[in-house]
Structure formats: structure tokens, C-alpha cells
C-alpha positions as CSV (number, residue, x, y, z in Angstrom):
1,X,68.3,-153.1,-93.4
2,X,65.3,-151.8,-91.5
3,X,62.8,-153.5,-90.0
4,X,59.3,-151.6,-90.7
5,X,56.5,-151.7,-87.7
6,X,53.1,-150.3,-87.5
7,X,52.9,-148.2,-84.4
8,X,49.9,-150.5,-82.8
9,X,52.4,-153.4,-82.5
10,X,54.3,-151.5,-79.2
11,X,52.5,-151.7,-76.4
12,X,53.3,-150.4,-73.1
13,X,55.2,-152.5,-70.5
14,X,52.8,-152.3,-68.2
15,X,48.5,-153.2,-68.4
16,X,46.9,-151.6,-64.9
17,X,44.0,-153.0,-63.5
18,X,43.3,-149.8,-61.6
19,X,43.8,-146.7,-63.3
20,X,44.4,-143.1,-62.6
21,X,42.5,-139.9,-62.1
22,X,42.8,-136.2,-60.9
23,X,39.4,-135.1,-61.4
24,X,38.3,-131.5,-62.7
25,X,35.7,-128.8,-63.2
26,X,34.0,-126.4,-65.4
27,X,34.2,-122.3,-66.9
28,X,32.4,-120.0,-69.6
29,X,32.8,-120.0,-73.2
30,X,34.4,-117.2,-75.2
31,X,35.4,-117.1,-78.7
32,X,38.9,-117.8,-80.1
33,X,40.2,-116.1,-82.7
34,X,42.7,-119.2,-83.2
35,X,40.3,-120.5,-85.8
36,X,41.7,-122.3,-88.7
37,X,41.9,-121.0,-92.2
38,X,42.8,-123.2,-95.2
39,X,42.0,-126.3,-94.3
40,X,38.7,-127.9,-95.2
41,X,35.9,-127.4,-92.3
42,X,33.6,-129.5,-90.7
43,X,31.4,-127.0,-88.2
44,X,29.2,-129.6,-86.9
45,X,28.9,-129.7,-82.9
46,X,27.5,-132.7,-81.2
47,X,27.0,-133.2,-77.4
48,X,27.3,-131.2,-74.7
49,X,30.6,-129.0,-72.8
50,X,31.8,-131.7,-69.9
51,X,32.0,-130.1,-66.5
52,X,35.6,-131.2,-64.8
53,X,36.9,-130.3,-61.5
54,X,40.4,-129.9,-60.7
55,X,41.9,-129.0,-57.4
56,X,44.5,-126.6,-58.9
57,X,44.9,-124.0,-61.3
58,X,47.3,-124.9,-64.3
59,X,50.7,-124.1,-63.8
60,X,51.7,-123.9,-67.7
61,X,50.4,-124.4,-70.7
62,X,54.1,-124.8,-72.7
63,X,54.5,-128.0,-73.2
64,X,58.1,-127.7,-72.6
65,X,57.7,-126.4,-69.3
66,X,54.9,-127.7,-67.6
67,X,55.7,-130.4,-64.8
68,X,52.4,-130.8,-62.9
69,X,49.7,-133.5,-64.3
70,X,46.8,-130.7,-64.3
71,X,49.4,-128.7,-67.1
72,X,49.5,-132.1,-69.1
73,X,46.3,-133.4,-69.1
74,X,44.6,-129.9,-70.6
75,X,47.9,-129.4,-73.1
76,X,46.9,-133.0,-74.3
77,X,43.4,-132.2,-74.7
78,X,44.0,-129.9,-77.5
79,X,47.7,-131.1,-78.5
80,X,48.3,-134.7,-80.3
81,X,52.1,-136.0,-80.3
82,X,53.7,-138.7,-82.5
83,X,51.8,-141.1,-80.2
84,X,48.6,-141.1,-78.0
85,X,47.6,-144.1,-75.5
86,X,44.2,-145.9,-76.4
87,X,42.1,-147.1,-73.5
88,X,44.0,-149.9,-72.2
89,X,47.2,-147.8,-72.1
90,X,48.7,-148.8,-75.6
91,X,50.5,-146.7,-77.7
92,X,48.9,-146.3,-80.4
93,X,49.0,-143.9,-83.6
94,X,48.5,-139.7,-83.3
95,X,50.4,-137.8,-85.8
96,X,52.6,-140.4,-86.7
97,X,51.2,-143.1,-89.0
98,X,53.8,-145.8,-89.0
99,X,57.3,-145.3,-88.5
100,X,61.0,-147.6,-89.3
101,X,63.1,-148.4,-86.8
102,X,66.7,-149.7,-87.8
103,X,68.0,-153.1,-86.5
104,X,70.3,-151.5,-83.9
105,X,67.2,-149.9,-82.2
106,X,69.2,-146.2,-82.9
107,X,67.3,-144.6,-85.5
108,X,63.9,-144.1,-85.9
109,X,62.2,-142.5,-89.0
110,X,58.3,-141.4,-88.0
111,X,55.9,-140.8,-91.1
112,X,53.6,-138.1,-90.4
113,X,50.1,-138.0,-90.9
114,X,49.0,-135.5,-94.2
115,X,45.4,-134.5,-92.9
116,X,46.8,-133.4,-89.1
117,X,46.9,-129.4,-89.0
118,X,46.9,-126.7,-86.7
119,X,44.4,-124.5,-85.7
120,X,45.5,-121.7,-87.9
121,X,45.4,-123.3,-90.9
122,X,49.2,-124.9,-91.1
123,X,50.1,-128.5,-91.8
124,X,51.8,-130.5,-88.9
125,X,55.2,-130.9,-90.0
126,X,58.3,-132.9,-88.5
127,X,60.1,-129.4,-88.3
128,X,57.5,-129.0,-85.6
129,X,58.5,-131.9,-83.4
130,X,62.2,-130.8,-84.1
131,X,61.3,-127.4,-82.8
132,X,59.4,-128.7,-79.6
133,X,62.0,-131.2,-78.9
134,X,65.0,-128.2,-79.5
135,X,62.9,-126.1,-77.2
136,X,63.0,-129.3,-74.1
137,X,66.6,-129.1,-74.1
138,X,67.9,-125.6,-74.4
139,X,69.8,-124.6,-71.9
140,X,67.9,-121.3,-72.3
141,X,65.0,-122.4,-71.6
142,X,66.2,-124.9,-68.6
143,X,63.4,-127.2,-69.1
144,X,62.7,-129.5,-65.9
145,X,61.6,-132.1,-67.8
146,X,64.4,-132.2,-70.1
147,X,65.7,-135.1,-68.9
148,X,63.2,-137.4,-71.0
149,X,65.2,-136.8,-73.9
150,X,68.4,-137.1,-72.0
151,X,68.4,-140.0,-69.4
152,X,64.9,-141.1,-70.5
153,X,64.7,-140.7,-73.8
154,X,68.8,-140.8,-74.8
155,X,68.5,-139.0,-77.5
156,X,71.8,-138.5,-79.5
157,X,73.7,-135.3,-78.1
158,X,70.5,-134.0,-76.0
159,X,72.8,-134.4,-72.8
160,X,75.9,-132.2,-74.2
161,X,73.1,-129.9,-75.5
162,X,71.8,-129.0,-71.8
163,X,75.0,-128.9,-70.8
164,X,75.8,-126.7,-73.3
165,X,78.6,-128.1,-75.1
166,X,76.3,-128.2,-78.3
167,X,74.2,-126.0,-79.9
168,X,70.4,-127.6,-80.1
169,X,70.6,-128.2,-84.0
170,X,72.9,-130.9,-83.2
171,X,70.2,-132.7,-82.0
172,X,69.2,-136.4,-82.8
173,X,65.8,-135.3,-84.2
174,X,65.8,-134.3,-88.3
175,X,63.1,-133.6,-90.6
176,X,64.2,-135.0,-93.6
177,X,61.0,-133.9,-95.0
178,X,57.8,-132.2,-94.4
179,X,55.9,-136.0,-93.1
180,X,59.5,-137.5,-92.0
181,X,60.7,-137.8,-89.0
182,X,64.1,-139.1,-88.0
183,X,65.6,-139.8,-84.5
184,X,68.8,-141.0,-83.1
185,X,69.2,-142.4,-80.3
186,X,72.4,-142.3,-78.3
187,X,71.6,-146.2,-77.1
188,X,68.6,-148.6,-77.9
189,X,65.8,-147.6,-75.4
190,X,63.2,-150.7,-75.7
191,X,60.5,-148.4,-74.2
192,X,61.1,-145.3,-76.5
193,X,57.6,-144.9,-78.6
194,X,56.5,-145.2,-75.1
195,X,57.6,-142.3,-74.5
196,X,56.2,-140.1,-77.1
197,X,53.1,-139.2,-75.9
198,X,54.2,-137.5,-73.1
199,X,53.4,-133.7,-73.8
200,X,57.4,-133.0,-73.3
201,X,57.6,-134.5,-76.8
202,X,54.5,-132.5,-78.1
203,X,55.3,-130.3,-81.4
204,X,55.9,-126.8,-81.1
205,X,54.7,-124.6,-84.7
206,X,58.3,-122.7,-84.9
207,X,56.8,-119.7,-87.2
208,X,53.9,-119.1,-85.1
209,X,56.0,-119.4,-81.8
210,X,58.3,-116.5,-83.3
211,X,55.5,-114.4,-84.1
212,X,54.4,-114.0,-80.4
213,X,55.8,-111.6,-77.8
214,X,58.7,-113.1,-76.3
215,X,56.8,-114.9,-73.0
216,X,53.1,-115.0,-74.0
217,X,53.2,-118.7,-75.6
218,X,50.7,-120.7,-73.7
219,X,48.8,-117.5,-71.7
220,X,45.9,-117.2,-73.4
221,X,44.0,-119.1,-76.5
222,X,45.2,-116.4,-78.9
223,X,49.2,-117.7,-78.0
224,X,48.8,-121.5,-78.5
225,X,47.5,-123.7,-81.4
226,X,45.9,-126.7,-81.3
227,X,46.3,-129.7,-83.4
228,X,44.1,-132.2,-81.5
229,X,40.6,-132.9,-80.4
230,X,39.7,-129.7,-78.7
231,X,40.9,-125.7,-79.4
232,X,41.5,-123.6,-76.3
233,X,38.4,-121.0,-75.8
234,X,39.0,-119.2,-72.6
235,X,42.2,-118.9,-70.4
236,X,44.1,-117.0,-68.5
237,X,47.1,-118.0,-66.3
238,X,46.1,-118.4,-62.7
239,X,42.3,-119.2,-63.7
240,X,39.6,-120.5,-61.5
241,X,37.8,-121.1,-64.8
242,X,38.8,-121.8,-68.5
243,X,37.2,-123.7,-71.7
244,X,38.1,-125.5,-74.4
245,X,35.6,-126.5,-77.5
246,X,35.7,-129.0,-80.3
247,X,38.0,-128.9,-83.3
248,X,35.9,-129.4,-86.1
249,X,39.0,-129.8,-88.3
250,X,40.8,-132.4,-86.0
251,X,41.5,-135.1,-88.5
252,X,39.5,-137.8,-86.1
253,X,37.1,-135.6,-85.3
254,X,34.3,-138.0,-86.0
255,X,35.3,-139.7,-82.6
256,X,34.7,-136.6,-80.3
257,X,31.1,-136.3,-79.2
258,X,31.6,-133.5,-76.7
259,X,30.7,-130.3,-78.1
260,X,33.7,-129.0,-75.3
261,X,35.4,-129.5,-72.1
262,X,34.3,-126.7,-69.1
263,X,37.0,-126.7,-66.5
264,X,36.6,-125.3,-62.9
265,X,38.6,-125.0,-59.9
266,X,37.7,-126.7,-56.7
267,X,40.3,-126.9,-53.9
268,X,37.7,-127.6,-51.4
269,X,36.1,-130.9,-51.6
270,X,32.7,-130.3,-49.6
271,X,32.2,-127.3,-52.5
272,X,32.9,-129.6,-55.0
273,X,30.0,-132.1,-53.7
274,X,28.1,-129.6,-53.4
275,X,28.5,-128.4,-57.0
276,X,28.1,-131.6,-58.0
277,X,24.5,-132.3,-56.3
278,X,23.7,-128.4,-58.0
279,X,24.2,-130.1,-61.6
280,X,27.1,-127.8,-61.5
281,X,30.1,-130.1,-62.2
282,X,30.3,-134.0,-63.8
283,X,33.2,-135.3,-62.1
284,X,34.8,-134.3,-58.7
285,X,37.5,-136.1,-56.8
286,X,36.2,-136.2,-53.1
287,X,38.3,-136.3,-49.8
288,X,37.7,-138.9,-47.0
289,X,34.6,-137.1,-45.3
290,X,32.5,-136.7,-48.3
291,X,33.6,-140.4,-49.6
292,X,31.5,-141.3,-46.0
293,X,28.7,-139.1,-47.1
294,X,28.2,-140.8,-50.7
295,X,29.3,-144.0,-50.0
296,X,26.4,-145.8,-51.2
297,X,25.9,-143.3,-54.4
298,X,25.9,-145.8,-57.6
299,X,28.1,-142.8,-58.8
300,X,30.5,-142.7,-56.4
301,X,33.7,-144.6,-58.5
302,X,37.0,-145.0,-57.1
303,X,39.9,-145.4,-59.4
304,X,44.0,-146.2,-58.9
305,X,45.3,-142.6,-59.3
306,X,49.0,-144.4,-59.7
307,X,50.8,-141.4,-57.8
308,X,52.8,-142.2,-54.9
309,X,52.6,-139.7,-52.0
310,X,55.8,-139.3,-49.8
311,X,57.5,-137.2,-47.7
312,X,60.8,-135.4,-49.1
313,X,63.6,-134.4,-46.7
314,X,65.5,-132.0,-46.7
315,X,69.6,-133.4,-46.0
316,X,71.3,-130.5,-47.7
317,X,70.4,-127.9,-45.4
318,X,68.9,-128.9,-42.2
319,X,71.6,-131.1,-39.9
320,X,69.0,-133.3,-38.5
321,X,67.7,-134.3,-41.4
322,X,71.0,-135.2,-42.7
323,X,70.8,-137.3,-40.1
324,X,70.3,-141.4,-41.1
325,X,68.8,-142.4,-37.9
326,X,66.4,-139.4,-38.2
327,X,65.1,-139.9,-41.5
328,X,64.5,-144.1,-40.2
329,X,63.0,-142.7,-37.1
330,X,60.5,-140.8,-39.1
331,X,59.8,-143.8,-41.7
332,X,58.5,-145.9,-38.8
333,X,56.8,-143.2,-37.1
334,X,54.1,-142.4,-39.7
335,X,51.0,-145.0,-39.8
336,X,50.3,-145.8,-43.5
337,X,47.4,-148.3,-43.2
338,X,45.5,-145.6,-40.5
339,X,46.3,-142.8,-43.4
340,X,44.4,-144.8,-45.8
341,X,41.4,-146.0,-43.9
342,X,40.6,-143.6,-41.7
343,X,41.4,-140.0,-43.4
344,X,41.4,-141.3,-47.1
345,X,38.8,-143.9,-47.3
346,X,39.4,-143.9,-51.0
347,X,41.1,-147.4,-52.0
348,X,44.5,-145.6,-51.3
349,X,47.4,-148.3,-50.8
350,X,49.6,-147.9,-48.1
351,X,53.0,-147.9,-49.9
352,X,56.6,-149.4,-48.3
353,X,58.6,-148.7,-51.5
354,X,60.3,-145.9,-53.1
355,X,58.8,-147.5,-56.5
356,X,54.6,-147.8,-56.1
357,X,52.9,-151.1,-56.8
358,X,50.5,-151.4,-59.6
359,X,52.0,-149.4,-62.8
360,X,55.3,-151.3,-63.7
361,X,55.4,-155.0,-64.8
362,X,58.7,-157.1,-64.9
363,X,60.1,-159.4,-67.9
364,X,58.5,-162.2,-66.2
365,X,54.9,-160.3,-66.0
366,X,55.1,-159.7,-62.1
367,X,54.5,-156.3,-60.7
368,X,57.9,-154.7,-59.9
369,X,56.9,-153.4,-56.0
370,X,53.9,-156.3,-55.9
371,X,56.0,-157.3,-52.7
372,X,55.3,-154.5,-50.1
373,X,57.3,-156.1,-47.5
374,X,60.9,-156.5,-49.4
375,X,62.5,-153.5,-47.2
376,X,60.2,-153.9,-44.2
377,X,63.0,-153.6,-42.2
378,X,63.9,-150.1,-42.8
379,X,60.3,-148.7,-43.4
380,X,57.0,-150.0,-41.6
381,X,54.1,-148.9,-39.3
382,X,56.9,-149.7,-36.0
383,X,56.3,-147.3,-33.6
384,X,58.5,-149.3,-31.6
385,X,61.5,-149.1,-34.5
386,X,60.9,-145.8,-35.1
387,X,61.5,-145.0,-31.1
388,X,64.9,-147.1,-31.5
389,X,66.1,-144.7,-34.1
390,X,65.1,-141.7,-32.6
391,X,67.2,-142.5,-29.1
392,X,70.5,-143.2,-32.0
393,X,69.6,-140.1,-33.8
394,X,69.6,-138.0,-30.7
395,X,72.8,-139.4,-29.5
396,X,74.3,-138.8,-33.0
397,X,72.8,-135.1,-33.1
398,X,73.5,-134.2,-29.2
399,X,70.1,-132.7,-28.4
400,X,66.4,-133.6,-27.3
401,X,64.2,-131.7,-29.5
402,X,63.5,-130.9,-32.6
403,X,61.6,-128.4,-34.5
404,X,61.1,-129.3,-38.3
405,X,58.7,-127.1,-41.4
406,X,56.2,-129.1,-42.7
407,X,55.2,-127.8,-45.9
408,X,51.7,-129.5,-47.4
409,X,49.7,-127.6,-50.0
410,X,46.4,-126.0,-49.8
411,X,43.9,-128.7,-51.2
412,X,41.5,-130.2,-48.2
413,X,43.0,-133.9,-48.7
414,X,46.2,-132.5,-48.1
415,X,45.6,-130.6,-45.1
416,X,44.0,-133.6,-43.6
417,X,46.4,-136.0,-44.3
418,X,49.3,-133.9,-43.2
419,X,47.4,-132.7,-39.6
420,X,47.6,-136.5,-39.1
421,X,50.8,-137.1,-40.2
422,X,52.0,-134.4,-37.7
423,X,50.0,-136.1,-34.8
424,X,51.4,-139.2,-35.7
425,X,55.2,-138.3,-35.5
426,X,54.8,-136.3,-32.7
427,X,53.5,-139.1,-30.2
428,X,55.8,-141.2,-31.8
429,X,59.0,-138.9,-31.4
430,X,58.2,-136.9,-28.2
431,X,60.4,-133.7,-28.8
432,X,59.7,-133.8,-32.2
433,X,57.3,-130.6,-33.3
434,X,56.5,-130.8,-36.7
435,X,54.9,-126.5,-37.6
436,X,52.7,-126.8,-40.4
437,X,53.2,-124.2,-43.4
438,X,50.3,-124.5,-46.0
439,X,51.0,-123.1,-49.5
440,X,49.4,-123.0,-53.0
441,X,50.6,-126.2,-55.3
442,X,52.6,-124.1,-57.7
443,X,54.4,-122.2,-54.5
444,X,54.8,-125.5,-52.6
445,X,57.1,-127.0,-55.8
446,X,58.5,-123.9,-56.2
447,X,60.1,-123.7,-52.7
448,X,61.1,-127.4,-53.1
449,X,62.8,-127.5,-56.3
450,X,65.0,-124.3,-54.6
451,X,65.2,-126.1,-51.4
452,X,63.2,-123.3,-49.4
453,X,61.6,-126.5,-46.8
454,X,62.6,-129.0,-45.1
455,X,59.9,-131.5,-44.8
456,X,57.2,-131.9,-47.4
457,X,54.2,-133.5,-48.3
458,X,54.5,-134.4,-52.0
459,X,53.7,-137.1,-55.1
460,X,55.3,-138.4,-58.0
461,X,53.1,-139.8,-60.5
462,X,54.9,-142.0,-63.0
463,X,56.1,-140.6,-66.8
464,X,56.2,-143.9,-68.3
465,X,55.8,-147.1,-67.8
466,X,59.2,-148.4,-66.2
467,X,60.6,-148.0,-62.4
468,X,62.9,-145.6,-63.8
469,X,60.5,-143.0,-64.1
470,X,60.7,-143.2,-60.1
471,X,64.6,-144.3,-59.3
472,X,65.7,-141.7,-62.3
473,X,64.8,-139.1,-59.2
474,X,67.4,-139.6,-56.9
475,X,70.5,-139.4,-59.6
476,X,72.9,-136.6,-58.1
477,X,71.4,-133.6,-59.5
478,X,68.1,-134.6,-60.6
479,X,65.9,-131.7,-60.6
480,X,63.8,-133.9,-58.5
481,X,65.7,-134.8,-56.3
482,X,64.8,-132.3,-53.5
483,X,66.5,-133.7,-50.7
484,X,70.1,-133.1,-52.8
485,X,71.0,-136.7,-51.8
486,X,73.9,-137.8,-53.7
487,X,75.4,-141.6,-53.7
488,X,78.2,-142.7,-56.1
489,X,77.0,-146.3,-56.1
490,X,73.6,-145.4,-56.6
491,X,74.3,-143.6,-60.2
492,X,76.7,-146.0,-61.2
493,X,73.8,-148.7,-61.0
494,X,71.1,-146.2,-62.5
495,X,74.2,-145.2,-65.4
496,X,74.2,-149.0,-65.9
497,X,70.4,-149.6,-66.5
498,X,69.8,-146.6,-68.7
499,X,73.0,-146.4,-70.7
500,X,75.3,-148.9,-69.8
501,X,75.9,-153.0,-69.1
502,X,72.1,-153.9,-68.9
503,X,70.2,-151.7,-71.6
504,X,70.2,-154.9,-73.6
505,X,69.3,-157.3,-71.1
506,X,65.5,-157.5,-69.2
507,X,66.5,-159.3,-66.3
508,X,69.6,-157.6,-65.3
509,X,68.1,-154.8,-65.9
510,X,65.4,-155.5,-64.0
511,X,67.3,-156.9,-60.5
512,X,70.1,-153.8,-60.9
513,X,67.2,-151.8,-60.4
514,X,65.9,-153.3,-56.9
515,X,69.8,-153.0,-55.9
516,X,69.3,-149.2,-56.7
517,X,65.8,-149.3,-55.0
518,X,67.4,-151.0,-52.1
519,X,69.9,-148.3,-51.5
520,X,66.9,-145.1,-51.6
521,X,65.0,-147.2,-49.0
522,X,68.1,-147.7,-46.6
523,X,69.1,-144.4,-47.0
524,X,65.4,-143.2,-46.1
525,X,66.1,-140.9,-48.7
526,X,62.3,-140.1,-48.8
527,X,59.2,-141.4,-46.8
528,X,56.8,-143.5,-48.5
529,X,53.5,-143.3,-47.9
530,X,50.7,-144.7,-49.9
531,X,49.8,-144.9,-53.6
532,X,47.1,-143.0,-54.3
533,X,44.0,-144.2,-55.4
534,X,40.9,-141.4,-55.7
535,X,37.2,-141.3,-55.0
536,X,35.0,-139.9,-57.8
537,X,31.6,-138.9,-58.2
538,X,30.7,-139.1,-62.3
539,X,27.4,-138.7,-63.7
540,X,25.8,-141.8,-64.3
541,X,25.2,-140.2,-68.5
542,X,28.3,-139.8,-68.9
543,X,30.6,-142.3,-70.7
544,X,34.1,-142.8,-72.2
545,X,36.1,-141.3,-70.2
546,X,39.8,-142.8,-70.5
547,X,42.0,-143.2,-66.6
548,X,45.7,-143.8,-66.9
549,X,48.7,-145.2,-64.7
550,X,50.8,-142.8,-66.5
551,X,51.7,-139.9,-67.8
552,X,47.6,-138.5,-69.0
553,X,45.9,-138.8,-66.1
554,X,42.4,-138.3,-67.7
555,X,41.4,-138.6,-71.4
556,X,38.1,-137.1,-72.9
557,X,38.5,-137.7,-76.8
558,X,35.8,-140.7,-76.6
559,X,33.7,-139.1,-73.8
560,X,30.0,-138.2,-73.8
561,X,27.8,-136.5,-72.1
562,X,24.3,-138.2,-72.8
């Protein structure tokens, strides 16, 4: 017996007041030859091209493999998954029209929508999310976000698959039909459609991926298809500029007014203002100093941006860092509140929890890190603590000084916060140098995730709406887990939570999870810092642009340009 629900019913567990940007800019407009060819046309253009800054280049454009929220927000402009998130952060139909889910919460069967085609002409088809979704966890591929089907998602055998005990046909995900869908799940997972609109999930066309050169997919509009609001004009990996117009024959294509989306790369802020004033650009994310300069623009908007900014240590392969009474020393050494009023100055929250406030909401309705003194006595604004540490740490370590890499990347917000950050522990810690090294975003993750740093300025912006989506980090061996921390208790409890004892039950759940929490924050396993809030400048005619907590940052399907 199966229960049948309409996909509106499920709504996210969490409703943000604040919501989230990483604002974005503009690029020129040449044809595609991605046009589509049997399906029925509607060539009408309304509006105008939106001019977005971003403050780095796109790292990938497979939605397999990106892992940066710049990658996913322009793959979800012109991709639509089972799912997309309305305004207010519900799930709410894409491709899927309704779907069954069985009274053991294991199977799902998703009914596709018949008007929803590519670019080139081809019908959606569920052989399409069973190809994207094969793609996530071959080993071959060695997807970094892979997981969400595994841990997250726990679909049936996608953990043996990565591990390659299974080929990926024995996946839990079947077309039993061209329109129909059907899941397994490996145990209930009362957030699953939740996840489903997370570009990980997105659908892959499996002939059209074979027809390209093996490593082009996702380098330029001629390698991708769309099946969503927008079609992919101009790009080229690495660009300081790319495009994307209207798709006429998107099946809600009544709903977009924007004739396109121009995106431009900004890293420096003061240029971005700048281009802004010149008519140049519609929406910029400023830095501190500028946020002084426009602070009584009526366009000046500051949203919740929902990432949490920490630092990551590296224990695997720098001694002092393995060192407890090191990593507390610098917890208390850093000054949160003086980071986000006098170098941010953009409604940034200075953040005391390995899980941020604001995104996450408990069976009871309370926010899951609402309390932002619950491990005050392990991490705090305690010069004083953080001096008391230091003196055990250099007993411990049997030397005075120390000499730490402190990677940041090369955006202007970045540099700022991090020169203060360095100030900051060094008067705190005398003997303590931190050497800044300033690399490009894609660089800076690339040395982390290989463990080529040892300190690091870095965020996590949350997946989904659930703690996990943070504690799911620090499991041993999490590709995200760039300190390599490993702590037996701490998987049992997260094994318990995702798989185990407490998938069935809210509140247990709920508590195990602070235990786990508990554990990162006494560890110092990394160094919170504040959750990020950012300061926008958006033309007063323009309208309708959605802001999320997770997973799309930024959604321009209802936005116009007046």
C-alpha cells in the first residue's frame, strides 16, 4: 500500500528569516548552436539580460563535479532537477510532477513531467536522472559530492558502489519508464525530496554525453544542454565573462521575464562599485569599506549569506597543529565580534559553533545553534584563555615559537579579514607568526582537499536543510574533512543519526547530534568564525530575485529587470 503525495506538501525543515547571496556580474552574447529542434517553439523575448557579479570564475559546469556555490548556482540556472525551491525555500515541483512514496519511507516512484525537454530537442526522461545519479557515484569519476547519495541521501547500494564493490547499475535509482522514476532507499531519510534539488541530483542526457569528446562536457555551450529557464550562450572554462539567454521552450517559460543572465567577474570590490555606479553591473556583493561608502544608498541590501566561515587546521601533517592546546589557544585568540563590525560591516554573525545559527530548525521549531554560548568554554573572544592554552601547548610541544601557512584566497574580503586575523593571533600568541599565502579560490580548495596547507581561511555553506550537512564533515574520511581528524565516538554517533538508532526518532536524533557537535568543538577540530551575512548593492528596477539558506544561493527564474 502506498501513500500518494503531491510534491508541494514537503516543505523544508527549516524557514530563514535572512537569506543567502553570493552576488555576480555580467559578459557578451554569442550564439549557441544548442538550439532545440522538435519540440514546439516559443521565440518571444521579454526583458532585458541581468548584469551579475561574482567574485570567482566557475570551477565546473558538470553537475557531478562541481563543489563550489558559483558552479551551482549557474548549472541551476539552465538545469531543473526532480525538485526546485520556491521563494520561501519549499520544495516544490521541477521535473517531477507528483511522486508515491511507500509506507516504509524506502521507495520512491517520481512521475515526470511530459512537456520538460532539452535543448536539442530530446524529452527529459528518468533514464536521465539514472544516468546523472550513476555518474555521482562512480568510482571513476570520484565525485566529491558523492556522498549525498551515500550518507546523505542513503540511496540503496550507492555506498558499495563508490567503494567499488558494485557496479553503478546496481543502483537504487530505475526508470521503469520513460516519465517514471523509482528510488530505493537504503533507510527512511525524512528530509530526502529535500534533497533533490541540489544540482548533484540534476539529470545527465546519457546519448548526448556519449557523443562528446571524452572531457569536454560542461566546457563550453556546445557540450551541455539545458532543460531549464535559461540555455548557456557564451563560456569558456576559466572566464571573466560568460552568458546565458532565455529558453523559449522551457515548459514554464511564461514565468521568466529576463530576456538573459550577463555574468562578470569581480574579485575586487571597489571595481565592482565602481561598475556598478557605470550602469555596468545590477548586483555586487561589497566588502567592508565600500559598505561605509554606500551606507545610506536605499540600494544598499544586506542579506544572511548562511555560510559559515572558519579556519581548518591542519593535524595530519603539522605537529603543532596536532596539538589540542594549540588548536584551543588559537580558538580564543581570534576576535569574532571585531571581525564583523569593524572589517565586515555587513550584518555578519560572529559564530561560536561548528553548526551556524539561522538555517536549521529543531522538532520543537527552535533554531539548532540559536544558543551561541553552549561551548563558550572551549571557544570565545578570551584573550586571556587563549594565553592559558598557549603556555600548555608550548610545554606539550617543547619550543617557543611557531611559524604556521595561512592560506586565504584572492577576493578583497578575504585578504582583509585574514590580515586581521593574523594581527589578531599574533599579539595574542607572542611567538606565533602566522605567513600569509594568497591563492585563487579553485587553487586554495585544491591544496586543501590534498592537504598542501596548514592553516586556512575557508566556508561551508549548508547542502540542505539539517545540521548534518555541517557534522557529516568531520566523519573519518570525509572529503571535507581537511584537517584528517578522525574520532571513533564521533562516527558512531553520526552512523547513528544517519543510518542507525535515531533515523526514526526527531528528538534523539536531534540531541545525538549536539553530543557529536560537542565533541568537533572540544576537539577545536576547526575555528569558527562568523556566519556570513553579505552587503549588496541591487538596482532599485530590479525585482524577484530569490536568496537562499541553502544549497542555490541565488535564483533569477522570477527576476526582472524593469
Amino acid at each position: 500500500m502506498k501513500q500518494s503525495k503531491r510534491l508541494l506538501v514537503f516543505v523544508l525543515a527549516v524557514a530563514m528569516a535572512l537569506s543567502l547571496v553570493a552576488c555576480g556580474g555580467g559578459g557578451s552574447k554569442t550564439p549557441t548552436t544548442n538550439e532545440p529542434t522538435t519540440q514546439p517553439t516559443n521565440t518571444s523575448q521579454e526583458g532585458q539580460y541581468l548584469n551579475v557579479m561574482v567574485e570567482v570564475e566557475v570551477a565546473s559546469l558538470d553537475p557531478q563535479v562541481a563543489t563550489d556555490g558559483t558552479s551551482f548556482e549557474v548549472i541551476a540556472n539552465y538545469t531543473d532537477g526532480l525538485f526546485q525551491m520556491d521563494a520561501s525555500g519549499k520544495a516544490v515541483p521541477a521535473i517531477a510532477e507528483n511522486f508515491e512514496v511507500s509506507d516504509d519511507g524506502l521507495v520512491y516512484t517520481f512521475y515526470l513531467r511530459k512537456d520538460a525537454f532539452w535543448s536539442n530537442g530530446d524529452p527529459v526522461t528518468a533514464d536521465d536522472f539514472v544516468f546523472g545519479w550513476q555518474r555521482a557515484v562512480d568510482p571513476a569519476l570520484a565525485s566529491e559530492y558523492s556522498y549525498m547519495l551515500s550518507d546523505i541521501g542513503q540511496v540503496k547500494n550507492a555506498a558499495k558502489i563508490i567503494a567499488g564493490e558494485l557496479p553503478v547499475e546496481e543502483l537504487g535509482a530505475k526508470a521503469l519508464d520513460d516519465k517514471t522514476l523509482q528510488v530505493t532507499l537504503e533507510v527512511p531519510v525524512s528530509y530526502f525530496t529535500g534533497l533533490l534539488y541540489f544540482p548533484t541530483f540534476y539529470p545527465v542526457n546519457r546519448a548526448f554525453f556519449n557523443s562528446l569528446q571524452p572531457g569536454t562536457f560542461g566546457t563550453s555551450p556546445e557540450t551541455v544542454l539545458s532543460n531549464g529557464a535559461f540555455i548557456l550562450e557564451s563560456y569558456e572554462p576559466a572566464a571573466l565573462s560568460f552568458s546565458l539567454k532565455k529558453n523559449p521552450n522551457y515548459y514554464d517559460a511564461d514565468r521568466v521575464k529576463l530576456a538573459g543572465l550577463n555574468y562578470q567577474v569581480v574579485k575586487d570590490s571597489q571595481q565592482a562599485l565602481m561598475n556598478y555606479q557605470n550602469g555596468n553591473l545590477d548586483i555586487v556583493k561589497l566588502s567592508g569599506d565600500q559598505v561605509d561608502q554606500v551606507k545610506d544608498d536605499p540600494e544598499l541590501k544586506v542579506v544572511g549569506a548562511g555560510y559559515l566561515w572558519y579556519l581548518t587546521l591542519n593535524m595530519n601533517d603539522v605537529p603543532a597543529l596536532a596539538n589540542k592546546n594549540m588548536r584551543l589557544a588559537l580558538t580564543h585568540a581570534v576576535n569574532r565580534v571585531a571581525l564583523v563590525t569593524d572589517v565586515l560591516k555587513d550584518g555578519s554573525v560572529a559564530t561560536y559553533t561548528a553548526v551556524p545559527p539561522q538555517f536549521a530548525t529543531g522538532p520543537d521549531g527552535s533554531d539548532f545553534s540559536g544558543d551561541q554560548t553552549l561551548f563558550k568554554d572551549v571557544c570565545s573572544d578570551d584573550t586571556a584563555k587563549a594565553a592559558q592554552y598557549y603556555e600548555l601547548a608550548k610545554q606539550e610541544l617543547g619550543q617557543d615559537t611557531f611559524t604556521f601557512e595561512f592560506l586565504i584566497e584572492d577576493q578583497t574580503e578575504t585578504q582583509n579579514v585574514g590580515a586581521v586575523i593574523k594581527e589578531q593571533v599574533e599579539k595574542a600568541l607572542p611567538g606565533v607568526t602566522l605567513n600569509i599565502k594568497v591563492e585563487p579560490k579553485k587553487q586554495r580548495v585544491e591544496d586543501i582537499q590534498n592537504g598542501r596547507y596548514e592553516v586556512c581561511l575557508t566556508r561551508w555553506g549548508p547542502d540542505y536543510a539539517d545540521p548534518m550537512t555541517y557534522l557529516g564533515m568531520w566523519v573519518t574520511n570525509n572529503p571535507n574533512n581537511y584537517g584528517l581528524w578522525s574520532n571513533a565516538e564521533y562516527d558512531a554517533i553520526i552512523a547513528d543519526c544517519t543510518t542507525g538508532k535515531y533515523i526514526t526518532d526527531a528528538v534523539a536524533r536531534w540531541n545525538a547530534m549536539y553530543d557529536a557537535e560537542r565533541i568537533v568543538m572540544e576537539e577545536a577540530v576547526i575555528v569558527p568564525l562568523y556566519t556570513k551575512a553579505d552587503a549588496c548593492m541591487l538596482k532599485s528596477n530590479v525585482t524577484g530575485i530569490e536568496f537562499h539558506p541553502v544549497a542555490l544561493n541565488r535564483v533569477f527564474k522570477n527576476a526582472v529587470k524593469g
